[in-house]
BAFI-3210 file (N, C-alpha, C; in Angstrom, 3 decimals, decimal comma, padded with zeros to 6 digits):
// residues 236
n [1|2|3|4|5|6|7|8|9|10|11|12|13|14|15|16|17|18|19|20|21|22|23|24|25|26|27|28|29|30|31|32|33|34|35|36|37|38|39|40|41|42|43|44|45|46|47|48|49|50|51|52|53|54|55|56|57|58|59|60|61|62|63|64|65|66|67|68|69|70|71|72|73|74|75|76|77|78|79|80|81|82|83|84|85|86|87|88|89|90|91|92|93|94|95|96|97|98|99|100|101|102|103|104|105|106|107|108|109|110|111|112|113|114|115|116|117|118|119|120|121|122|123|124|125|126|127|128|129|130|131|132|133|134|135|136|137|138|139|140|141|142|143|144|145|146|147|148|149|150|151|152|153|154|155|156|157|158|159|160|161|162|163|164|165|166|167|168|169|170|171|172|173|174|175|176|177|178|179|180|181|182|183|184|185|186|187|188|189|190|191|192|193|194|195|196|197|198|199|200|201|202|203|204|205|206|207|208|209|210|211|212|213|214|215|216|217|218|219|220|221|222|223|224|225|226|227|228|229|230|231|232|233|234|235|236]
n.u [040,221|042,983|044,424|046,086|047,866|047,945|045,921|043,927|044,312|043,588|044,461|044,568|044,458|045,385|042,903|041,095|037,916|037,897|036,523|035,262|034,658|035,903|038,697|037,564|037,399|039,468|041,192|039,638|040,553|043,093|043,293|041,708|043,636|045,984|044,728|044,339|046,778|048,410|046,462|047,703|049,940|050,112|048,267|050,424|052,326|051,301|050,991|052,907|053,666|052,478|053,167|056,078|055,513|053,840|056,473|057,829|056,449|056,411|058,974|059,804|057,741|058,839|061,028|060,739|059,697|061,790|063,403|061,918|061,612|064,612|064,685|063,113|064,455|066,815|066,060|065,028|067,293|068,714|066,333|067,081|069,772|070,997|072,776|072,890|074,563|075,327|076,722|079,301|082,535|085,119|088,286|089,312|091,258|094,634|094,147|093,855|091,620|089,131|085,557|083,256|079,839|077,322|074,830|071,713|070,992|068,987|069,313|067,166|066,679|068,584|070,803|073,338|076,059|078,639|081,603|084,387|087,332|089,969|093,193|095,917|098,495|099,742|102,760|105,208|105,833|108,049|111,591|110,216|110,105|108,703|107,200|104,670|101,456|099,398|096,032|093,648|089,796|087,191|083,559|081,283|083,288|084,596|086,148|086,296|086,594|084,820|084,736|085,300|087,531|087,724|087,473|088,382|088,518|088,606|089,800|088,869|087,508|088,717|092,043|093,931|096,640|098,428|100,340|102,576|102,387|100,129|096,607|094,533|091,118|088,607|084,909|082,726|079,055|077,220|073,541|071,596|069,305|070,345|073,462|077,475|078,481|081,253|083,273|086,514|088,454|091,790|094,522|097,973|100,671|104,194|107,419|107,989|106,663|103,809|101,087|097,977|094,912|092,113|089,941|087,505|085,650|083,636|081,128|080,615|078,336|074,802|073,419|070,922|071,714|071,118|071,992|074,277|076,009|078,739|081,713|084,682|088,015|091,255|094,523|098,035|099,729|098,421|096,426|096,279|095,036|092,552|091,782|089,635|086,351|083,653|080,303|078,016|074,767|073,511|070,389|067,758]
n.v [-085,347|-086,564|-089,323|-091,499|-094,354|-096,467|-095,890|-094,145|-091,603|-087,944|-086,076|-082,547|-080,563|-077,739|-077,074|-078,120|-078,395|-077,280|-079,523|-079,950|-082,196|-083,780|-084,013|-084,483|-087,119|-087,972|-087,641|-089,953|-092,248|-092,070|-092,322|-094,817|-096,164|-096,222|-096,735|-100,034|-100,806|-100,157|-101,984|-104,290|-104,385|-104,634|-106,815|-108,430|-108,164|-109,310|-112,132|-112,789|-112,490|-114,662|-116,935|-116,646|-116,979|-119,358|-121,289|-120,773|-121,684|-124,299|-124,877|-124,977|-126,499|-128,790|-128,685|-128,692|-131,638|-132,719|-132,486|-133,142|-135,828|-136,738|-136,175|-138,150|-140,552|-139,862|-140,562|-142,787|-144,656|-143,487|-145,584|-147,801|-148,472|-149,245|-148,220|-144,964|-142,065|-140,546|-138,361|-136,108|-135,459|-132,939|-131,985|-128,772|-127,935|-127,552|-129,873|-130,974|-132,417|-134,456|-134,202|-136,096|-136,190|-137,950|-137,115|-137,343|-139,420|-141,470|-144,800|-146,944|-147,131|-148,053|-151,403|-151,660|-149,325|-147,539|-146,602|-144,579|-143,428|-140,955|-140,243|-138,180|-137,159|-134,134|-131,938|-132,582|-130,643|-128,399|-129,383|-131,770|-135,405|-137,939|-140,744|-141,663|-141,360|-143,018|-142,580|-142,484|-143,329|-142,147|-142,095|-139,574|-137,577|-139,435|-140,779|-142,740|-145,926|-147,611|-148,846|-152,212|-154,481|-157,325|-158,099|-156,539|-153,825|-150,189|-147,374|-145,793|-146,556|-147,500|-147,619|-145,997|-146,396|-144,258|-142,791|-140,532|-140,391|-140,971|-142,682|-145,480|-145,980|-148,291|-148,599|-151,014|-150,768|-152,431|-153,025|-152,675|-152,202|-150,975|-149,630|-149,487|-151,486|-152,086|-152,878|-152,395|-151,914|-151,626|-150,567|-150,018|-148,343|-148,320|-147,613|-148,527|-150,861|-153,394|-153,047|-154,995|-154,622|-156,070|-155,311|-156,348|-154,113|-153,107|-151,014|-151,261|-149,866|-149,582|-147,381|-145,644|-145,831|-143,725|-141,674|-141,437|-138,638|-137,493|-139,210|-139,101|-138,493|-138,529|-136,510|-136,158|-134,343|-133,553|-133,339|-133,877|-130,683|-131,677|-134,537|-136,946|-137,950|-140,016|-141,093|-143,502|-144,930|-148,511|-149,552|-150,667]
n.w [-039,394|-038,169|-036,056|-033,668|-034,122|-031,805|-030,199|-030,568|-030,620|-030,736|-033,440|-033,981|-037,204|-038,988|-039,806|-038,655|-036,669|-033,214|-030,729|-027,553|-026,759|-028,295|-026,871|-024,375|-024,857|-025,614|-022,848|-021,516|-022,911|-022,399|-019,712|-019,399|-020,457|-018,604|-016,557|-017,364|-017,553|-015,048|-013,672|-014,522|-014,031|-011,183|-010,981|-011,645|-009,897|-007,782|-008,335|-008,335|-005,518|-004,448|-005,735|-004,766|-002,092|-001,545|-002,329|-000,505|001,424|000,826|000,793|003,454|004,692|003,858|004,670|007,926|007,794|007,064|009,479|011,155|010,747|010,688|013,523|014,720|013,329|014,699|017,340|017,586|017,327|019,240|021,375|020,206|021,648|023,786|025,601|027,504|027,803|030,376|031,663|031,302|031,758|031,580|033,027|033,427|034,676|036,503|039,669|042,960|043,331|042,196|041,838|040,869|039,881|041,339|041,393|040,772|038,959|038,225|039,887|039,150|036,936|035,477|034,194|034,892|035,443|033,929|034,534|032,741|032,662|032,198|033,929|034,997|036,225|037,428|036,673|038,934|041,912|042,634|044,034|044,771|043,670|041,671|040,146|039,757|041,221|044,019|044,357|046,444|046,257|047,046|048,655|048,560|050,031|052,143|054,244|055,976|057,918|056,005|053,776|051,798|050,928|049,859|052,012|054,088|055,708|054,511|054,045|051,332|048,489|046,730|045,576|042,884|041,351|039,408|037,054|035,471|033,055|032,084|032,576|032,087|033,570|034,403|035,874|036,665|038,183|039,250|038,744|042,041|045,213|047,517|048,932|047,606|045,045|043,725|040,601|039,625|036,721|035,189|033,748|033,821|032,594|033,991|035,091|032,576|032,242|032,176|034,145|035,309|036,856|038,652|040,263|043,187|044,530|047,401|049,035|052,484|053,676|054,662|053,009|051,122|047,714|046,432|048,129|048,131|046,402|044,911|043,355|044,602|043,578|044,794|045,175|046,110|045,042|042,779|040,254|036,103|034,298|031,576|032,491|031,983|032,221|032,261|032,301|032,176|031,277|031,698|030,376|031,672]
ca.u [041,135|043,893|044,500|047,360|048,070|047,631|044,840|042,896|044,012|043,298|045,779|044,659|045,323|045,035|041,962|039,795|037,386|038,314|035,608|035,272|033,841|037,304|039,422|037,171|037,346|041,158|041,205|038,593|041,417|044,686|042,910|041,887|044,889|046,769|044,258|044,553|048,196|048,497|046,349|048,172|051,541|049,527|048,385|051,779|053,365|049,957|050,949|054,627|054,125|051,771|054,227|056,865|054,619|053,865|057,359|058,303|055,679|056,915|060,331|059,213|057,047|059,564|062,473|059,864|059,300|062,742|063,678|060,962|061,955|065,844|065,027|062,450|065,268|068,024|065,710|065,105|068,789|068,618|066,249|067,949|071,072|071,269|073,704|072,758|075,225|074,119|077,188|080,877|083,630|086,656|088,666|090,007|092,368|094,755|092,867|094,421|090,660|088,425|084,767|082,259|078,883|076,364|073,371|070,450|071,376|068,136|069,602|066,300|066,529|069,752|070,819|074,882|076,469|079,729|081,940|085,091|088,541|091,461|093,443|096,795|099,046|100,537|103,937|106,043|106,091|109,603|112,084|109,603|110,686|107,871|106,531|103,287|100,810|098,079|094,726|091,707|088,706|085,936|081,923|080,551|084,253|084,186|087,508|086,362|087,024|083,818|085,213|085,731|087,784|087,978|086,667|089,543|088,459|089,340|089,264|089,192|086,265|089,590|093,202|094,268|097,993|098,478|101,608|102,557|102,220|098,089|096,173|092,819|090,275|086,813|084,338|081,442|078,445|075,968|072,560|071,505|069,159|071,388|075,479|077,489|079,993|082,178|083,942|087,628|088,975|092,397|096,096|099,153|102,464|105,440|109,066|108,347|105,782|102,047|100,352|096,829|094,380|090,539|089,454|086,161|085,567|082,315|080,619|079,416|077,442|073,909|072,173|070,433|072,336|071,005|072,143|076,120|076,642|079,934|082,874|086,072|089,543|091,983|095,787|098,633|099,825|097,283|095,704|096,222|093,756|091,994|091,520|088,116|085,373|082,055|079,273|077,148|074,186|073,250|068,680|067,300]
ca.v [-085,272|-087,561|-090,169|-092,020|-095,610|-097,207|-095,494|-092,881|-090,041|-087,338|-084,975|-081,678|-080,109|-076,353|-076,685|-079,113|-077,633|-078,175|-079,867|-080,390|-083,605|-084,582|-083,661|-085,513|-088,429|-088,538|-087,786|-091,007|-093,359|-092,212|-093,061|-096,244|-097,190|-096,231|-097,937|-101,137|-100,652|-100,256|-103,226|-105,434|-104,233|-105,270|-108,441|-109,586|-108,219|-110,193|-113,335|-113,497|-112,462|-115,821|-117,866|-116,695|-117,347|-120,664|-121,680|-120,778|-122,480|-125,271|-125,214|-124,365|-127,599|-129,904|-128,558|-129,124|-133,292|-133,470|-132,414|-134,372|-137,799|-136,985|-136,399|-139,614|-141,351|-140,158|-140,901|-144,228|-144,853|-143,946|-146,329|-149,433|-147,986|-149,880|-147,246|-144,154|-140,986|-139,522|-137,301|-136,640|-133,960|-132,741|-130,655|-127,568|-126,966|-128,595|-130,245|-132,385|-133,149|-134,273|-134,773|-136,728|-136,034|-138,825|-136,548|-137,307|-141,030|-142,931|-146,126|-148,091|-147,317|-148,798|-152,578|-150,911|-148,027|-147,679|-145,106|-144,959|-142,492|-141,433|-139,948|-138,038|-136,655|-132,588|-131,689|-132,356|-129,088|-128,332|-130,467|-133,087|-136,141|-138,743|-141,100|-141,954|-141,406|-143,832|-142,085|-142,682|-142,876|-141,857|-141,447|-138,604|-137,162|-140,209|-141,421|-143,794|-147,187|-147,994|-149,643|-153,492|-155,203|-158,615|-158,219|-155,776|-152,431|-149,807|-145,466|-145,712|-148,105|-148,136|-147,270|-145,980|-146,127|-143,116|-142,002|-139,262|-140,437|-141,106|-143,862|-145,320|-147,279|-148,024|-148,990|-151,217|-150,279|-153,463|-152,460|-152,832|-150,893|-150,371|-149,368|-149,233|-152,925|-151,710|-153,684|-151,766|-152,460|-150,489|-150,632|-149,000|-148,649|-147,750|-148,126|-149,748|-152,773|-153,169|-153,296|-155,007|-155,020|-156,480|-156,040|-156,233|-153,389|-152,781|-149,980|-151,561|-148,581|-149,797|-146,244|-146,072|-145,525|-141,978|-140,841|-141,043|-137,529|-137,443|-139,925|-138,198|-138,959|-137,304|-136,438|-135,617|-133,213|-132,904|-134,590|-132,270|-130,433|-132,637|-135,428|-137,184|-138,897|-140,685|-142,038|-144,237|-145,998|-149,390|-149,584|-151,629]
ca.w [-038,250|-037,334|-034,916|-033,080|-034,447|-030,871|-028,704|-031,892|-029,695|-031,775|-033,431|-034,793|-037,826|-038,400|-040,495|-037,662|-035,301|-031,800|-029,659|-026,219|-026,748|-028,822|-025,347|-023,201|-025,166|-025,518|-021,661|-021,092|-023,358|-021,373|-017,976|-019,365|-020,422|-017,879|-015,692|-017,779|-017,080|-013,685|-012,770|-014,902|-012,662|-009,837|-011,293|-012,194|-008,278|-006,550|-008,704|-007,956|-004,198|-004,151|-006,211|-003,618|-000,459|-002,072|-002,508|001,154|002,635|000,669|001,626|004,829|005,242|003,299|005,964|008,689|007,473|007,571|010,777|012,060|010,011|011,061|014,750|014,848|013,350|016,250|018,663|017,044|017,013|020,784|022,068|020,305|021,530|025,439|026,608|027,885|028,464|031,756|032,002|030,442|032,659|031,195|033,845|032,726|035,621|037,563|040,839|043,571|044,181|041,410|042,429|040,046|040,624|040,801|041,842|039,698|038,769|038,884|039,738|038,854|035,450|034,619|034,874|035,458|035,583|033,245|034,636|032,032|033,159|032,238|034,731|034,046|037,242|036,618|036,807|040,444|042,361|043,482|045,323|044,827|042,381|041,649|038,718|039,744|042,856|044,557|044,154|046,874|045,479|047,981|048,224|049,559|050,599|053,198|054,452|057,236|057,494|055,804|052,296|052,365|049,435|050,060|053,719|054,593|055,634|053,867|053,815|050,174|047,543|046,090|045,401|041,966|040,930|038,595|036,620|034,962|031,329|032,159|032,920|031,892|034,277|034,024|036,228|036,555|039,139|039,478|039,745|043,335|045,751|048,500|048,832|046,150|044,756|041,650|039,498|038,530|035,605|034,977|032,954|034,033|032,314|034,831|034,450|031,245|032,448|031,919|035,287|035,084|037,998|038,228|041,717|043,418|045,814|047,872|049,920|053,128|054,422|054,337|052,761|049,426|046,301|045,716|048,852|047,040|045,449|044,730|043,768|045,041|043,489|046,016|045,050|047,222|044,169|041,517|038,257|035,590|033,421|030,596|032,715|031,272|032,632|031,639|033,156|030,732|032,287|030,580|030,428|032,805]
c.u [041,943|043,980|045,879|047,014|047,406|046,067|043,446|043,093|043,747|044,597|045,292|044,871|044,485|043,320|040,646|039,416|037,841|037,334|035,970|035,323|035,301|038,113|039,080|037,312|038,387|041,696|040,783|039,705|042,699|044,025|042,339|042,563|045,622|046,494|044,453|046,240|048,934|048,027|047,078|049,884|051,117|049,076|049,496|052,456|052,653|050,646|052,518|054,833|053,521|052,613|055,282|056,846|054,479|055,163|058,294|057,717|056,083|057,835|060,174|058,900|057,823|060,438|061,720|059,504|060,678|063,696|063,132|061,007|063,544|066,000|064,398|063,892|066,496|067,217|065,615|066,383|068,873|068,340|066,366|068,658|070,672|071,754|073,441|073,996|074,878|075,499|078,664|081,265|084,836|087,358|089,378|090,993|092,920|094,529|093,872|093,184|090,029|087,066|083,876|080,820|078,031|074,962|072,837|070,205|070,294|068,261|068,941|066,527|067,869|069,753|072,309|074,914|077,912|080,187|083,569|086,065|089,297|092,135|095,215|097,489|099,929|102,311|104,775|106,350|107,901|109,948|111,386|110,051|109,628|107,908|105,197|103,108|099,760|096,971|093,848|091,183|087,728|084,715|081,979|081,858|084,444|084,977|087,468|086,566|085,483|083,844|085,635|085,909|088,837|088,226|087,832|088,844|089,092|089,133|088,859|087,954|087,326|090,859|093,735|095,927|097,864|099,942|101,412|102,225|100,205|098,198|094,549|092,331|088,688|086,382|083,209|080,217|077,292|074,682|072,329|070,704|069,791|072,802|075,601|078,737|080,227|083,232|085,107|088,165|090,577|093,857|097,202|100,450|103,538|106,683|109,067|107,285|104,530|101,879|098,485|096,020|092,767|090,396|088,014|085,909|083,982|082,508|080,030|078,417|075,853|072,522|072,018|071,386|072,001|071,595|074,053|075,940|077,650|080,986|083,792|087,291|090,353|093,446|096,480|098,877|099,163|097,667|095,501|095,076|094,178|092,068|089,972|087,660|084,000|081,824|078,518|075,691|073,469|071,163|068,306|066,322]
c.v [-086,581|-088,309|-090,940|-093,281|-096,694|-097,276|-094,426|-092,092|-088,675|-086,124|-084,260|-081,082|-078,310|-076,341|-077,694|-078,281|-078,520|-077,974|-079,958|-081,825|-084,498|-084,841|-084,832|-086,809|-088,753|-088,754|-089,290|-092,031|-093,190|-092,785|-094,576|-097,144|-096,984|-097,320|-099,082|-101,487|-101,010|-101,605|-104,363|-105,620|-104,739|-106,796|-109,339|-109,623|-109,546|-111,555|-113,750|-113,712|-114,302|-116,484|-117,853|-117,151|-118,633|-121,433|-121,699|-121,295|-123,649|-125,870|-125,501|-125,895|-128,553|-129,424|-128,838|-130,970|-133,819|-133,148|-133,216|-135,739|-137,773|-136,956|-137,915|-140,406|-141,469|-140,681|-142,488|-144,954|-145,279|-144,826|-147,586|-149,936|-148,311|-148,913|-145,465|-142,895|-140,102|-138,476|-137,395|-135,076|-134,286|-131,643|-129,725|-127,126|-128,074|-129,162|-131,177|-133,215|-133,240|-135,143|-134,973|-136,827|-136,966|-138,816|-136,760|-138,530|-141,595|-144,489|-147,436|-148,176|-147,894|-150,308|-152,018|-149,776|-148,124|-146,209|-145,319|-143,566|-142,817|-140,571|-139,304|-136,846|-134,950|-132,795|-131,960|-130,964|-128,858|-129,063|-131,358|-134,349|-137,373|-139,160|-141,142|-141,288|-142,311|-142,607|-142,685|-142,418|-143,085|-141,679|-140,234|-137,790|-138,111|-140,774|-142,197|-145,178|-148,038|-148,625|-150,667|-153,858|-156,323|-159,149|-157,325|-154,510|-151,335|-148,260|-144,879|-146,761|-148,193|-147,178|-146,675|-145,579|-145,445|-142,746|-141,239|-139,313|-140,617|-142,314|-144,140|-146,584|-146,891|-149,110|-149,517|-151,195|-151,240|-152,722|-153,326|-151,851|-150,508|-150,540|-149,470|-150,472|-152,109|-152,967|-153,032|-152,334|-151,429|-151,419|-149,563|-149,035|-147,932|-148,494|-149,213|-151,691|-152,123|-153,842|-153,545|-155,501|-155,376|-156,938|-155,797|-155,546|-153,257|-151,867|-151,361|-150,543|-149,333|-148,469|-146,262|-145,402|-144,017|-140,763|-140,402|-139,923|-137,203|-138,945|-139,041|-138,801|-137,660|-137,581|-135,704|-134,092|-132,793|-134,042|-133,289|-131,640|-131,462|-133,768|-135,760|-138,433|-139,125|-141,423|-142,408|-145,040|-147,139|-150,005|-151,003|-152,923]
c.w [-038,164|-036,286|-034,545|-033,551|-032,982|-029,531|-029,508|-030,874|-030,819|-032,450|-034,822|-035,752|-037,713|-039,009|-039,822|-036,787|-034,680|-030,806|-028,527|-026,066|-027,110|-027,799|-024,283|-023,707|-025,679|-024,169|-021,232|-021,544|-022,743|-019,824|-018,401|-019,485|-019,503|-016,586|-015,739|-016,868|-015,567|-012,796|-013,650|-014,091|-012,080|-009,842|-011,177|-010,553|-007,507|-007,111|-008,302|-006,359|-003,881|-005,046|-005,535|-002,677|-000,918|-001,813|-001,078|001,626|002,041|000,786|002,930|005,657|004,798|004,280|007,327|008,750|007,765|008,364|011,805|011,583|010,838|012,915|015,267|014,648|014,532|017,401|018,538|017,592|018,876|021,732|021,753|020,840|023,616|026,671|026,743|028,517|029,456|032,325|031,206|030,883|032,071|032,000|032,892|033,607|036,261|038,849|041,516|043,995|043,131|042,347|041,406|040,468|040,746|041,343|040,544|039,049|039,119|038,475|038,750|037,639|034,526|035,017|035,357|035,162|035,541|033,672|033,973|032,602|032,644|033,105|034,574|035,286|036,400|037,263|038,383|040,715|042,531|044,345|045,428|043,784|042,748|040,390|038,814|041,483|043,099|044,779|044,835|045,894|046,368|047,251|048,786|050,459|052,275|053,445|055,798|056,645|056,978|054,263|052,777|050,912|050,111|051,613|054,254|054,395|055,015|053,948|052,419|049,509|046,836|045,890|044,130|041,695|039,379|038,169|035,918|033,549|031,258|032,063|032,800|033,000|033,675|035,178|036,598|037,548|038,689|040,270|040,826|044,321|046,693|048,793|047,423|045,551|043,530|041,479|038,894|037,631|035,115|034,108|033,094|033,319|033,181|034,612|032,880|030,848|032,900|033,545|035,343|036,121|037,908|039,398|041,930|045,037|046,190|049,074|050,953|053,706|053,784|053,470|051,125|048,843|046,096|046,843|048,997|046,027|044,517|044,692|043,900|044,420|043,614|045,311|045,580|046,004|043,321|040,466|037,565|034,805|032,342|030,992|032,454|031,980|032,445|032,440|031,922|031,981|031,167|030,975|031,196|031,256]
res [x|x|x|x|x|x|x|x|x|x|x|x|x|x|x|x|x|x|x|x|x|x|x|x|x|x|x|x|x|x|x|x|x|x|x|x|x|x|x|x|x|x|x|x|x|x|x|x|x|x|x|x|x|x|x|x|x|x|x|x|x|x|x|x|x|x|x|x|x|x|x|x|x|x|x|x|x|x|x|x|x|x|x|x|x|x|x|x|x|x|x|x|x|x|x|x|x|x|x|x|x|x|x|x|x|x|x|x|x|x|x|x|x|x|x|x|x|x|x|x|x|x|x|x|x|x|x|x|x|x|x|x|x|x|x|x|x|x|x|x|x|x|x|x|x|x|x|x|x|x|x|x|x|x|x|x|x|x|x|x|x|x|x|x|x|x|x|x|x|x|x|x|x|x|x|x|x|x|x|x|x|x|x|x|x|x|x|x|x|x|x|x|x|x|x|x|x|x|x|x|x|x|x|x|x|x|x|x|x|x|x|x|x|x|x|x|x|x|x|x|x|x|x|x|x|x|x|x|x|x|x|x|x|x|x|x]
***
C-alpha cells in the first residue's frame, strides 16, 4: 500500500485490502495535525497579543514619566517665577462701565499687586466730537468723597485721561492690611505729545482689603471691546 510523502496517509490501490484499522489511523493523523496546527495559530496570536500589550504598557508608562517630569518641571518654573497671574479680562463688547473683579485676592499672600491696562475709548456717538475722555476709577462702584491724592478728597482713587488711539497704565497695590494706596503709572499720546504721570493715590476708608470687589473704570461714552487687563500678584 501507499502512503502520502508528508503525514503516511494511506492511498489504496485496487489490489489492497481495505481495513478499518487503515481509516482510523489516517483519521487519528489529520486530527493531529490539524490539532498541531491550530495551536500553533494560537501560539503565534497569544505571543503577539503579549508583545502588543507589552509595548503599550510601555508607551503608556514612558508617556506617563513624561508628563510627570514636564509638569514637575512647569511647576518648578512656577515657584521660581515671583509673579503670579491671578486673573487676565479681555472685553468683548463695548462698555461705558468696565468692572475688575478683585474677589478672591488673598492679599496676605502677595508682597504687591501688579494690575497692568490698556484702555482704548469706541467711536463718538453722533453730534458728539471728542479725542480723549477722563476715566474714574472707583472701588466697590463708590463715588463719595472718600479718595485722597495728596490730601485732596476725591470721588475717584484716580482720574485716567484716555484717547481714542489707546492708552496703557499700570498699577502698583502695596501690600497692606487695611484700604487700598496704588501707585499709577501711565503714558498718553494726544495731539501729538507724550503725557507722563506717576501719582500716588490712596483709599482712606479704613475696611479690610478683601472687602474691595470690584475696581470700576466709568466712561461718559464707552471703552471699546478688546480693552485688556491683568492682575499679577508678586509672593509674599
Amino acid at each position: 500500500m501507499q502512503q502520502t510523502t508528508n503525514y503516511q496517509l494511506n492511498q489504496w490501490e485496487k489490489t489492497d485490502r481495505i481495513l478499518m484499522a487503515d481509516f482510523n489511523g489516517d483519521n487519528s493523523k489529520v486530527d493531529a495535525a490539524l490539532k498541531a496546527s491550530a495551536d500553533a495559530v494560537a501560539a503565534e496570536a497569544a505571543a503577539r497579543a503579549a508583545a502588543d500589550a507589552a509595548e503599550v504598557a510601555a508607551r503608556t508608562a514612558a508617556d506617563d514619566a513624561e508628563i510627570a517630569a514636564r509638569t514637575a518641571a512647569v511647576q518648578a518654573a512656577r515657584d521660581a517665577c515671583p509673579l503670579v497671574l491671578l486673573r487676565s479680562v479681555t472685553t468683548s463688547v463695548d462698555a461705558n462701565q468696565i468692572d475688575l473683579s478683585l474677589a478672591g485676592i488673598d492679599w496676605e499672600n502677595y508682597g504687591d499687586i501688579l494690575i497692568y491696562m490698556r484702555l482704548t475709548l469706541t467711536a463718538p456717538p453722533a453730534g458728539v466730537n471728542y479725542n480723549y475722555q477722563y476715566i474714574p476709577v472707583r472701588l466697590n462702584n463708590n463715588s463719595g468723597s472718600v479718595y485722597t491724592s495728596g490730601g485732596t478728597a476725591g470721588t475717584a482713587l484716580i482720574t485716567l485721561l484716555v484717547d481714542r488711539v489707546g492708552v496703557s497704565f499700570s498699577c502698583q497695590i502695596p501690600r497692606g492690611n487695611r484700604g487700598i494706596s496704588a501707585l499709577w503709572n501711565g503714558m498718553n499720546i494726544l495731539n501729538g505729545y507724550q503725557y507722563f504721570f506717576n501719582t500716588l493715590t490712596s483709599c482712606n476708608t479704613d475696611q479690610l482689603r478683601s472687602s474691595f470687589t470690584t475696581m470700576n473704570f466709568i466712561s461718559q461714552y464707552g471703552l471699546a471691546a478688546g480693552c485688556k487687563i491683568d492682575i499679577l500678584g508678586v509672593r509674599a
